[in-house]
PyMOL commands that place a pseudoatom at each C-alpha (Angstrom):
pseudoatom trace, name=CA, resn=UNK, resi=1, chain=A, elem=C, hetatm=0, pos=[-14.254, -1.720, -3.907]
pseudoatom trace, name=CA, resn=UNK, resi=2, chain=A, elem=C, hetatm=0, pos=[-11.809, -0.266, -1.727]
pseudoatom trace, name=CA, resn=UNK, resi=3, chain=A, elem=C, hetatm=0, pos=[-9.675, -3.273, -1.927]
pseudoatom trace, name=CA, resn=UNK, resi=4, chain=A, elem=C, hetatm=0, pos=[-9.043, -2.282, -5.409]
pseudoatom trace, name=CA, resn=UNK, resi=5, chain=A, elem=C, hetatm=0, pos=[-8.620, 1.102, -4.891]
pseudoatom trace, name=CA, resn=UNK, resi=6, chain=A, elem=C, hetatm=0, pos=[-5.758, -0.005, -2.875]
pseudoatom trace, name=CA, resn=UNK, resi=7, chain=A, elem=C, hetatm=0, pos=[-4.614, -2.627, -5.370]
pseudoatom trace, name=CA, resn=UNK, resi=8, chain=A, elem=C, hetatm=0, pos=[-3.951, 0.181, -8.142]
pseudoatom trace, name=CA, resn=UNK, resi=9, chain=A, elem=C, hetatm=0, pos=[-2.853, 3.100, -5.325]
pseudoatom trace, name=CA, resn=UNK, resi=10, chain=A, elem=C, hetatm=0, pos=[-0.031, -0.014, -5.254]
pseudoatom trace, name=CA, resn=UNK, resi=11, chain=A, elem=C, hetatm=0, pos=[0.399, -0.301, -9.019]
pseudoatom trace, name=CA, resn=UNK, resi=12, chain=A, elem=C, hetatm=0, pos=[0.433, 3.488, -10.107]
pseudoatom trace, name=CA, resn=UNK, resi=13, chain=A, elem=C, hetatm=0, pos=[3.335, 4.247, -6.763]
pseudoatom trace, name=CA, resn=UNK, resi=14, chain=A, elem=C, hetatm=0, pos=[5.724, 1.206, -7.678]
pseudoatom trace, name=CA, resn=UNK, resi=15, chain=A, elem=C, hetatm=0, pos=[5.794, 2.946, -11.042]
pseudoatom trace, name=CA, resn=UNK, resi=16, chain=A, elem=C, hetatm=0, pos=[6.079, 6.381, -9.594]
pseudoatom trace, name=CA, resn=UNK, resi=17, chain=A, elem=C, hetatm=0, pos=[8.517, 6.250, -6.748]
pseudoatom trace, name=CA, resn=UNK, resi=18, chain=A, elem=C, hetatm=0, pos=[10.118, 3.746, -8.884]
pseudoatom trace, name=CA, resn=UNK, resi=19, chain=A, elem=C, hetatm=0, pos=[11.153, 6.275, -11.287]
pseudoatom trace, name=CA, resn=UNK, resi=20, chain=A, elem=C, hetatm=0, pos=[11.745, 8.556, -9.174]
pseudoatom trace, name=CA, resn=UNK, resi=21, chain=A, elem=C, hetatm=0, pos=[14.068, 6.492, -7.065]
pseudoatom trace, name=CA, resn=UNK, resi=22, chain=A, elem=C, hetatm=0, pos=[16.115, 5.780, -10.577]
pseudoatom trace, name=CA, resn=UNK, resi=23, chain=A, elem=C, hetatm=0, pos=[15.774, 9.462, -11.352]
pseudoatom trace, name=CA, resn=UNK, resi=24, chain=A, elem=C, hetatm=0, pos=[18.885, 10.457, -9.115]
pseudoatom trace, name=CA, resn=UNK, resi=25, chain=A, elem=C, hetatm=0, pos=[20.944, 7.362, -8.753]
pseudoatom trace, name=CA, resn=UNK, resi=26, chain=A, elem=C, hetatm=0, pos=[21.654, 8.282, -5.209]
pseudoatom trace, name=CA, resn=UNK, resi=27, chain=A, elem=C, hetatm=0, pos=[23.167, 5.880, -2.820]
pseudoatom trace, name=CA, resn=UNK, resi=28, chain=A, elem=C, hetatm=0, pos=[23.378, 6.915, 0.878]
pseudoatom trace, name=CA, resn=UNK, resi=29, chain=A, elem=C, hetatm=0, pos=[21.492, 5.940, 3.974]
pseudoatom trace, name=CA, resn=UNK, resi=30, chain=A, elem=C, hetatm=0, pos=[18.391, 7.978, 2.790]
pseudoatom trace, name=CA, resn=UNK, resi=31, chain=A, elem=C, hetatm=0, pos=[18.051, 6.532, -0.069]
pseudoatom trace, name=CA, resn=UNK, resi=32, chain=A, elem=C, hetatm=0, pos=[18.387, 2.908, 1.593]
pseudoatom trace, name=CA, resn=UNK, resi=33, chain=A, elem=C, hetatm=0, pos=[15.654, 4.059, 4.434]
pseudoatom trace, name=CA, resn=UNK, resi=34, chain=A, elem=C, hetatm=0, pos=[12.709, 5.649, 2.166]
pseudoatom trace, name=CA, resn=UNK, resi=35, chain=A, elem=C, hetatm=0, pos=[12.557, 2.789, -0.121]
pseudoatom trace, name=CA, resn=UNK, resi=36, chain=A, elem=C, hetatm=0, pos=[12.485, 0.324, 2.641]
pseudoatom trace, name=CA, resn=UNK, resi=37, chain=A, elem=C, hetatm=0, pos=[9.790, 2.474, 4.247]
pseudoatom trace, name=CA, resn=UNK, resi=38, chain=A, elem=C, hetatm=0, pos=[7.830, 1.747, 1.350]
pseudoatom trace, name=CA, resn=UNK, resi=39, chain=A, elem=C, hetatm=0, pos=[8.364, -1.469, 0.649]
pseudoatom trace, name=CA, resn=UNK, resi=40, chain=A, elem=C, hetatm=0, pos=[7.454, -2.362, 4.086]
pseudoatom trace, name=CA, resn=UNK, resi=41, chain=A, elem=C, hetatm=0, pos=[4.170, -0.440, 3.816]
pseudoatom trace, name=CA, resn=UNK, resi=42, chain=A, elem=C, hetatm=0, pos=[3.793, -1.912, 0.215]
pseudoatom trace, name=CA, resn=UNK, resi=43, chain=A, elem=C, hetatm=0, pos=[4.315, -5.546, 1.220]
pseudoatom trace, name=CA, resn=UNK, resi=44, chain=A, elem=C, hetatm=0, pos=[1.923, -5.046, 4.686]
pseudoatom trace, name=CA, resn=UNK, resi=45, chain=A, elem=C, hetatm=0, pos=[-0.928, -3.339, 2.192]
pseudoatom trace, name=CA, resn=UNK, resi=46, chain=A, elem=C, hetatm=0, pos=[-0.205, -6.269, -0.469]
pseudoatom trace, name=CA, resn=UNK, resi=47, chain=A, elem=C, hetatm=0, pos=[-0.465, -9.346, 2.665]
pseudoatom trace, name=CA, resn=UNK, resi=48, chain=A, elem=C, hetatm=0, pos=[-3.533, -7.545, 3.664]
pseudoatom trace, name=CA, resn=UNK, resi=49, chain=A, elem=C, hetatm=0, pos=[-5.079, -7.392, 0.401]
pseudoatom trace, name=CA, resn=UNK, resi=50, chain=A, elem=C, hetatm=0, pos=[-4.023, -10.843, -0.673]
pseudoatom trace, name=CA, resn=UNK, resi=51, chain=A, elem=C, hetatm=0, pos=[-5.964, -12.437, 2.286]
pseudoatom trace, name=CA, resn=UNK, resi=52, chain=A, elem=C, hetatm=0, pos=[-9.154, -11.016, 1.901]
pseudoatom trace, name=CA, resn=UNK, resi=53, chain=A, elem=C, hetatm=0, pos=[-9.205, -12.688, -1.157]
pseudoatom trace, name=CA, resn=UNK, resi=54, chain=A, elem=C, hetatm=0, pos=[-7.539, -15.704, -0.360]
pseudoatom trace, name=CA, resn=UNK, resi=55, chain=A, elem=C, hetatm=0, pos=[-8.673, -16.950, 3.418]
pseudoatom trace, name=CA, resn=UNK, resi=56, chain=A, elem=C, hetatm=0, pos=[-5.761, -19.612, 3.581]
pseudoatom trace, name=CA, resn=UNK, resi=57, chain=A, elem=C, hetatm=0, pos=[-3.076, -18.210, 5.441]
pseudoatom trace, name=CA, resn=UNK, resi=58, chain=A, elem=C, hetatm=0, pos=[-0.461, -20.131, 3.924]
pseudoatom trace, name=CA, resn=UNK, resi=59, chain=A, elem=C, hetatm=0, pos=[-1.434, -19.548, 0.573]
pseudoatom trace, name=CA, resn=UNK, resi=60, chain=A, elem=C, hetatm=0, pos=[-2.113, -16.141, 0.963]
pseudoatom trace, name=CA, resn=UNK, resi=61, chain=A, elem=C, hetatm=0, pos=[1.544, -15.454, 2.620]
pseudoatom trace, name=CA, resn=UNK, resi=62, chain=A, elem=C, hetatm=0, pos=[3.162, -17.490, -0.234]
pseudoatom trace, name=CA, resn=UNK, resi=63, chain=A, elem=C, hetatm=0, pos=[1.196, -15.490, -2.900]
pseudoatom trace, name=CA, resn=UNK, resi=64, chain=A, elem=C, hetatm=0, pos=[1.321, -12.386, -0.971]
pseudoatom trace, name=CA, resn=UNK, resi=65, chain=A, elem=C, hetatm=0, pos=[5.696, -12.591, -0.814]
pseudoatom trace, name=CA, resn=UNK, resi=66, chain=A, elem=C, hetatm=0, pos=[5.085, -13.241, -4.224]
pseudoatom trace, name=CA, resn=UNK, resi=67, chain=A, elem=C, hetatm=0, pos=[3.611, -10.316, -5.381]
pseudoatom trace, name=CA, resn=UNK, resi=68, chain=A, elem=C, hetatm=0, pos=[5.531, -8.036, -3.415]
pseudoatom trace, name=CA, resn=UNK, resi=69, chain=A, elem=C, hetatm=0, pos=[8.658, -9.686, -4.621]
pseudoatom trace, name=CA, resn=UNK, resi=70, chain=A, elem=C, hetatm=0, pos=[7.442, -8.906, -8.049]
pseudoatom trace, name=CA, resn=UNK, resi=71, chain=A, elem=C, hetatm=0, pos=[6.325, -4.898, -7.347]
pseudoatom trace, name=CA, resn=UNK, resi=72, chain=A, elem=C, hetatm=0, pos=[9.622, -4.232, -5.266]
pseudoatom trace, name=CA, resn=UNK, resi=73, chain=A, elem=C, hetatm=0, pos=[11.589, -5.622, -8.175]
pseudoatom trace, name=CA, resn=UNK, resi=74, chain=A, elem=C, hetatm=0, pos=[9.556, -2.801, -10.112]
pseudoatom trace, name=CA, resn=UNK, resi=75, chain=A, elem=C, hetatm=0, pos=[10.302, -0.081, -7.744]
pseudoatom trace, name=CA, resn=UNK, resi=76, chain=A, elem=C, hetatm=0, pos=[13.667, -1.143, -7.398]
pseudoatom trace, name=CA, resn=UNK, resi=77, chain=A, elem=C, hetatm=0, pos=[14.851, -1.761, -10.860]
pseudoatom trace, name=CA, resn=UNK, resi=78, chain=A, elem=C, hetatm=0, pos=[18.664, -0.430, -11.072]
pseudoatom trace, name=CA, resn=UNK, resi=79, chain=A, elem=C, hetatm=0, pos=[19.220, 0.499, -7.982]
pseudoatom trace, name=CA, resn=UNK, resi=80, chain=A, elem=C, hetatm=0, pos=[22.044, -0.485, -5.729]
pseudoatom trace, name=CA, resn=UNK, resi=81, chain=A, elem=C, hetatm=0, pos=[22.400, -3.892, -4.582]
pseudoatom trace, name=CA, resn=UNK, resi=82, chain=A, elem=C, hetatm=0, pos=[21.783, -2.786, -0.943]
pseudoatom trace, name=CA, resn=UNK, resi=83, chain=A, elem=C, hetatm=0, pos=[18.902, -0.477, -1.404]
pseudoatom trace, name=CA, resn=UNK, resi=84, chain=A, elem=C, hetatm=0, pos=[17.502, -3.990, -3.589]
pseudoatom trace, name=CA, resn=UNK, resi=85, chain=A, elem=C, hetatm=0, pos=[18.237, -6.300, -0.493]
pseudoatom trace, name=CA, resn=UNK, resi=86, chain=A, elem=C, hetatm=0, pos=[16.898, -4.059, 2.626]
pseudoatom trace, name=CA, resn=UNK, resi=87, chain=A, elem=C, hetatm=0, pos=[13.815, -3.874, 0.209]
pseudoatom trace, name=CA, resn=UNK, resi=88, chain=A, elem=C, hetatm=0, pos=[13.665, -7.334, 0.260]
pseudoatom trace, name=CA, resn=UNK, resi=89, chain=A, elem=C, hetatm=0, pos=[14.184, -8.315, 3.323]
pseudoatom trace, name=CA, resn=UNK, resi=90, chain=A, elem=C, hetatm=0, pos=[11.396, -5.906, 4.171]
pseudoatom trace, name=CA, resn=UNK, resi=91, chain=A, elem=C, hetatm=0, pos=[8.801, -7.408, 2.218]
pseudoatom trace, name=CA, resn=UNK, resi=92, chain=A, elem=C, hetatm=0, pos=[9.193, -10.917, 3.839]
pseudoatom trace, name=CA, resn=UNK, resi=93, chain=A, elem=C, hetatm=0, pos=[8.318, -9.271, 6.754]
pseudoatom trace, name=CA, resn=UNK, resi=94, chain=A, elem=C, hetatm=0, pos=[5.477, -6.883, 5.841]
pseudoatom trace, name=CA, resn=UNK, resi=95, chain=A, elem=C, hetatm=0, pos=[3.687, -9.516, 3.490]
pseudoatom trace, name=CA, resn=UNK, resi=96, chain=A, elem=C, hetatm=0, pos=[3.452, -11.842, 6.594]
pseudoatom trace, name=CA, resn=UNK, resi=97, chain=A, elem=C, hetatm=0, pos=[2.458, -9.521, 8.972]
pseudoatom trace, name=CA, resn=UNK, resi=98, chain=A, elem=C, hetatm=0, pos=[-0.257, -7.980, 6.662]
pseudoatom trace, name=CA, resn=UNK, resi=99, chain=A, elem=C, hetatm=0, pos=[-1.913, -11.318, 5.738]
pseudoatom trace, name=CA, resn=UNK, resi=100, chain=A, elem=C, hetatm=0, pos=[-2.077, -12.527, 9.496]
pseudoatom trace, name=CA, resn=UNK, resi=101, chain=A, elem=C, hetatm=0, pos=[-3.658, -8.914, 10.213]
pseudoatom trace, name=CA, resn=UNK, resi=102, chain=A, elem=C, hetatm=0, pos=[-6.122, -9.302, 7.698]
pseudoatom trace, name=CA, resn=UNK, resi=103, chain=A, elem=C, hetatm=0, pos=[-7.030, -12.870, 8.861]
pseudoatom trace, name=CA, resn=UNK, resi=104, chain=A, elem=C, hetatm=0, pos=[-6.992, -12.119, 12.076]
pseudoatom trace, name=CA, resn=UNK, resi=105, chain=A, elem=C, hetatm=0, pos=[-9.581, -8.674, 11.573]
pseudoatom trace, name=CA, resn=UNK, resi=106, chain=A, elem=C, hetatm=0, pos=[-12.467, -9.650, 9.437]
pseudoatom trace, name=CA, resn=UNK, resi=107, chain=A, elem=C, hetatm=0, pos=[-15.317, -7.633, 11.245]
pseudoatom trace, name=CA, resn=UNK, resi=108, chain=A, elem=C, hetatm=0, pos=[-13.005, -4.582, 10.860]
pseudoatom trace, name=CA, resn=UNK, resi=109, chain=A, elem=C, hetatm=0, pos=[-12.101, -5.230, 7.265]
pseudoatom trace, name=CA, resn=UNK, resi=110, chain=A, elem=C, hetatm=0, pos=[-12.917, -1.761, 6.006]
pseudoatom trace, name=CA, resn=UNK, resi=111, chain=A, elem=C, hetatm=0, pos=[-11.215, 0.328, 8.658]
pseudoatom trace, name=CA, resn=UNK, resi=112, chain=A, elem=C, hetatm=0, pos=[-8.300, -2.062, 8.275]
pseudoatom trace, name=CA, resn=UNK, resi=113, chain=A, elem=C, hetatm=0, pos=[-7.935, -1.351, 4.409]
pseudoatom trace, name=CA, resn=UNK, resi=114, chain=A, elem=C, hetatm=0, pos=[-8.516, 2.701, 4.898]
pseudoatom trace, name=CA, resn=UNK, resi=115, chain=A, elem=C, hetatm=0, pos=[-5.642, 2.773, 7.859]
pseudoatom trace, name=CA, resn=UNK, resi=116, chain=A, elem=C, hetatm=0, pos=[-3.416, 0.692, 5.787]
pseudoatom trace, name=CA, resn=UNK, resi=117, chain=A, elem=C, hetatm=0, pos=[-4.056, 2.168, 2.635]
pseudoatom trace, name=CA, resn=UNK, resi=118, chain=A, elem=C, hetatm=0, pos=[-3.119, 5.602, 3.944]
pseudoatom trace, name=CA, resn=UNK, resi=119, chain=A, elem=C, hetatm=0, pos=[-0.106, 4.090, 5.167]
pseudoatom trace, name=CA, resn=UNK, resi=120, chain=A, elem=C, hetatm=0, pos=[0.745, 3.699, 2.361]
pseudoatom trace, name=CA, resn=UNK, resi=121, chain=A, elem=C, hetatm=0, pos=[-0.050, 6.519, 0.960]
pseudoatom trace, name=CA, resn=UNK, resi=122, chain=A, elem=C, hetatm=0, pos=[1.520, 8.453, 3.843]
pseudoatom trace, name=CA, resn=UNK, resi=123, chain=A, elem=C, hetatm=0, pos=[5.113, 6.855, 3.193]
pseudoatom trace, name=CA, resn=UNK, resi=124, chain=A, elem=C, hetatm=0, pos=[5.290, 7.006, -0.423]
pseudoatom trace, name=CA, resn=UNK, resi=125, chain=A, elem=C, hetatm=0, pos=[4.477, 11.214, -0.016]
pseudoatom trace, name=CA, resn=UNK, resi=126, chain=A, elem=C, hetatm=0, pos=[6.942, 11.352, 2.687]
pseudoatom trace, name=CA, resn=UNK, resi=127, chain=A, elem=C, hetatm=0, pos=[9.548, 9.292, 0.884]
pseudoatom trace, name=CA, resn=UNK, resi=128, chain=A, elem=C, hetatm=0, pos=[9.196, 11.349, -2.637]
pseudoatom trace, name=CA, resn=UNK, resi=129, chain=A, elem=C, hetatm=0, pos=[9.281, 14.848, -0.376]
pseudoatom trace, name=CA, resn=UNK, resi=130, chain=A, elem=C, hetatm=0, pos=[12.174, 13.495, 1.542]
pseudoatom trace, name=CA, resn=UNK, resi=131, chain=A, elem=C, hetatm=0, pos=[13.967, 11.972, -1.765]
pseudoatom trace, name=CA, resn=UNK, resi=132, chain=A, elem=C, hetatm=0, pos=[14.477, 15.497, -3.053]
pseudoatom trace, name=CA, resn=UNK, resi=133, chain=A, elem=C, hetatm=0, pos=[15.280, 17.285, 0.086]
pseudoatom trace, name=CA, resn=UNK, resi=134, chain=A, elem=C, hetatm=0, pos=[18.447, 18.312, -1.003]
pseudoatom trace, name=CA, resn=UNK, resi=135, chain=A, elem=C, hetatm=0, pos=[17.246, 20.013, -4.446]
pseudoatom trace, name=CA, resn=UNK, resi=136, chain=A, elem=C, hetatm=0, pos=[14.785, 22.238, -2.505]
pseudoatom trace, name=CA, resn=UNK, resi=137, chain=A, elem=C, hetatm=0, pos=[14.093, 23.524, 0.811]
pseudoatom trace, name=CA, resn=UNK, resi=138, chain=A, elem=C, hetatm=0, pos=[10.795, 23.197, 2.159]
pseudoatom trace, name=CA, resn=UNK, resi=139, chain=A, elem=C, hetatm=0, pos=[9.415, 19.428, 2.180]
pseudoatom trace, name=CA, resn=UNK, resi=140, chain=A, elem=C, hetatm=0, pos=[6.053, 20.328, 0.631]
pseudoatom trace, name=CA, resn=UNK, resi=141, chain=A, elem=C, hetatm=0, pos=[7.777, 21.837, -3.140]
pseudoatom trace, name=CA, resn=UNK, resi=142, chain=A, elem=C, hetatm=0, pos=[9.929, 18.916, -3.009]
pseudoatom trace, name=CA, resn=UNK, resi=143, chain=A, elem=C, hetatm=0, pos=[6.963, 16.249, -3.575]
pseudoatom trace, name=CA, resn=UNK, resi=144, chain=A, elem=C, hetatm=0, pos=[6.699, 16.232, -7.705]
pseudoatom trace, name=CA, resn=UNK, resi=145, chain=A, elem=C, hetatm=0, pos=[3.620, 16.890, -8.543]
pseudoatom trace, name=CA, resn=UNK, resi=146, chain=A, elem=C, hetatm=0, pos=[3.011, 13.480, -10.474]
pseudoatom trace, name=CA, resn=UNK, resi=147, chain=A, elem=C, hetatm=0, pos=[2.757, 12.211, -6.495]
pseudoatom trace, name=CA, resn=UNK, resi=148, chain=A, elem=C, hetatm=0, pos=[0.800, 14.935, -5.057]
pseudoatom trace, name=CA, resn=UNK, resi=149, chain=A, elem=C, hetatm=0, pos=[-2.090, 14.326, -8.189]
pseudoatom trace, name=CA, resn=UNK, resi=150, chain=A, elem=C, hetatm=0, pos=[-2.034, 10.119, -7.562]
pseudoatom trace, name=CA, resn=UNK, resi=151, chain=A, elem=C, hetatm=0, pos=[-2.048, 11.045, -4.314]
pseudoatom trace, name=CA, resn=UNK, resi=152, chain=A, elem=C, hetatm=0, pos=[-5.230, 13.417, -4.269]
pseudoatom trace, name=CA, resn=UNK, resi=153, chain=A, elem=C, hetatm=0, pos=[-7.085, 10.628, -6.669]
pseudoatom trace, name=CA, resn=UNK, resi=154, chain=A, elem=C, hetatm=0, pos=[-6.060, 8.157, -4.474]
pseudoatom trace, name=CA, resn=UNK, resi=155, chain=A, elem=C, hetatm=0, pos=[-8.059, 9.963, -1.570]
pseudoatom trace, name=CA, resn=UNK, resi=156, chain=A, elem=C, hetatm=0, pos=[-10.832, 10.709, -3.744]
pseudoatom trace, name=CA, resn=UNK, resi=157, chain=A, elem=C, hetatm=0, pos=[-11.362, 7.217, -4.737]
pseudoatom trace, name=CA, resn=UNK, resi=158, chain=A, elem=C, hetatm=0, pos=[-11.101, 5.830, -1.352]
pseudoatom trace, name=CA, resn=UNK, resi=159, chain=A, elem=C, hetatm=0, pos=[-13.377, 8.236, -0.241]
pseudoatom trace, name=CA, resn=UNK, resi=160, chain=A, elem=C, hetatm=0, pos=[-16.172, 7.605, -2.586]
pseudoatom trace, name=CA, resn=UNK, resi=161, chain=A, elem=C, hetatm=0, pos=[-15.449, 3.390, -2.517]
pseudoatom trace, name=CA, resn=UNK, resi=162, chain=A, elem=C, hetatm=0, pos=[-15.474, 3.961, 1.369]
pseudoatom trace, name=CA, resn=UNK, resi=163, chain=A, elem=C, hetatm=0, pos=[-18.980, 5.181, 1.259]
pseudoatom trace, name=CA, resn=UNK, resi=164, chain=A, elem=C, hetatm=0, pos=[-20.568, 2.797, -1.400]
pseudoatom trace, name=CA, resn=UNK, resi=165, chain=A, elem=C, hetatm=0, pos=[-18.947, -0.421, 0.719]
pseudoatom trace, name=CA, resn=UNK, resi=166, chain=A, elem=C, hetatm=0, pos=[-20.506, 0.943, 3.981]
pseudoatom trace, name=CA, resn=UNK, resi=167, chain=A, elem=C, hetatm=0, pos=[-23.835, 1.708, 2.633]
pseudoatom trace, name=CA, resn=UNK, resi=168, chain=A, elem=C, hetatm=0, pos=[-24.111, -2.011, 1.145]
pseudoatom trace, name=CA, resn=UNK, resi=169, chain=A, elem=C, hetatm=0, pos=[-22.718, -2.981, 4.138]
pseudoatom trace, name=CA, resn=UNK, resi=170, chain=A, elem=C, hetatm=0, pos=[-25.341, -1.733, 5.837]
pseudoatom trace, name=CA, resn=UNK, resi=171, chain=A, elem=C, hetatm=0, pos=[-27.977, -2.300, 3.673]
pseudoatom trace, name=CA, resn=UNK, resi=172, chain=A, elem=C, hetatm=0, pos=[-27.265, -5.947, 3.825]
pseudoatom trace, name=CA, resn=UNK, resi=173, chain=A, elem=C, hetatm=0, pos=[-27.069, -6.116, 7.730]
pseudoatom trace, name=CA, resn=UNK, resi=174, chain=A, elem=C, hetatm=0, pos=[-30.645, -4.023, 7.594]
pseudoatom trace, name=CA, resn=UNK, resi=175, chain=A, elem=C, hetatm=0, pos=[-31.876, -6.779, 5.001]
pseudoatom trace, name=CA, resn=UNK, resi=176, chain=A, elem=C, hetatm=0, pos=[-30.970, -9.777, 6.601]
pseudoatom trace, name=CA, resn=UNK, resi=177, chain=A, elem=C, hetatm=0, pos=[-32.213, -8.367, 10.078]
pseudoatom trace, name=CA, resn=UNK, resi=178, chain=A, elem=C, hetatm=0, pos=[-35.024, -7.922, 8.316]
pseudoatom trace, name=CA, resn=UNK, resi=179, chain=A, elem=C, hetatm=0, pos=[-35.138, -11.348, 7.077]
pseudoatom trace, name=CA, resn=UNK, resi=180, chain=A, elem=C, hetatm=0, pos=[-34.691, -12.829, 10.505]
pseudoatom trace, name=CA, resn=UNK, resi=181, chain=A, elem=C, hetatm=0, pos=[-37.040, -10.868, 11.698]
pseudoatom trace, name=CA, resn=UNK, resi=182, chain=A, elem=C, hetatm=0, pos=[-40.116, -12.304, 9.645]
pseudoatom trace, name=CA, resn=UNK, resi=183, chain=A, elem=C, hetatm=0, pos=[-38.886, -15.745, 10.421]
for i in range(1, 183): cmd.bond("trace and resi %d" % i, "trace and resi %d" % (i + 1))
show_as sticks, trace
zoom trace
């Protein structure tokens, strides 16, 4: 359950930032660094996501450069060429690294999600508070408020799939203990 709580976190920011990011047409090296902070983040989240549900690592890197080609294109949309391409060239390298983490950790699959997830979550607040630091002072009025709600159900959600994974997780390990057990 928490991999889909990640899987839409993903979906509902591309839109957001993605907007927001075409909301003020600005072209400087701020602009060029927050969206490749994201992307990066987005691609890692989408490698590790893709590989828990596809083992192969080969497929999984191939589907998982895939699908962050397709929700940096989103996020991207209209911007300039070189904010496009540094977002690119970002998610080569964040969809591989993120599906040979995943591989590589699956007894810490949960804990691996959560970190990653908040990541994420942690560079598209930073990037929307940063984006408008030139409109308004303090960092904290400058994140819209669209961001600061996803944001907050976001944590919720993880929160509450966290829990419900960990106790199956554990009532499984207690069953089949169990099982072996009576054996």
């Amino acid at each position: 359950m928490i991999a889909f709580v990640s899987l839409i976190s993903i979906v509902l920011f591309t839109l957001l930032l993605g907007s927001l990011f075409r909301g003020q047409h600005k072209e400087n090296y701020l602009t060029s660094c927050l969206s490749m902070f994201v992307a990066m983040t987005k691609s890692t989240l989408i490698g590790i996501l893709v590989a828990l549900w596809i083992p192969d690592i080969v497929f999984s890197t191939i589907i998982a450069i895939l699908l962050s080609f397709l929700f940096i294109s989103i996020m991207t949309y209209q911007l300039a060429t070189k904010i496009v391409l540094e977002c690119l060239s970002a998610l080569f390298m964040g969809s591989m690294m993120g599906t040979m983490l995943s591989i590589m950790t699956t007894e810490n699959e949960i804990i691996s999600l959560l970190f990653f997830t908040s990541l994420y979550l942690i560079s598209c607040i930073i990037s929307a508070g940063l984006w408008n630091k030139d409109h308004v002072q303090n960092f904290f009025k400058g994140i819209p408020t669209k961001v600061t709600i996803t944001s907050l159900l976001i944590v919720i959600l993880l929160a509450f799939t966290t829990v419900v994974d960990l106790l199956s997780l554990t009532t499984s390990e207690v069953e089949r203990e169990h099982h072996e057990h009576h054996e």
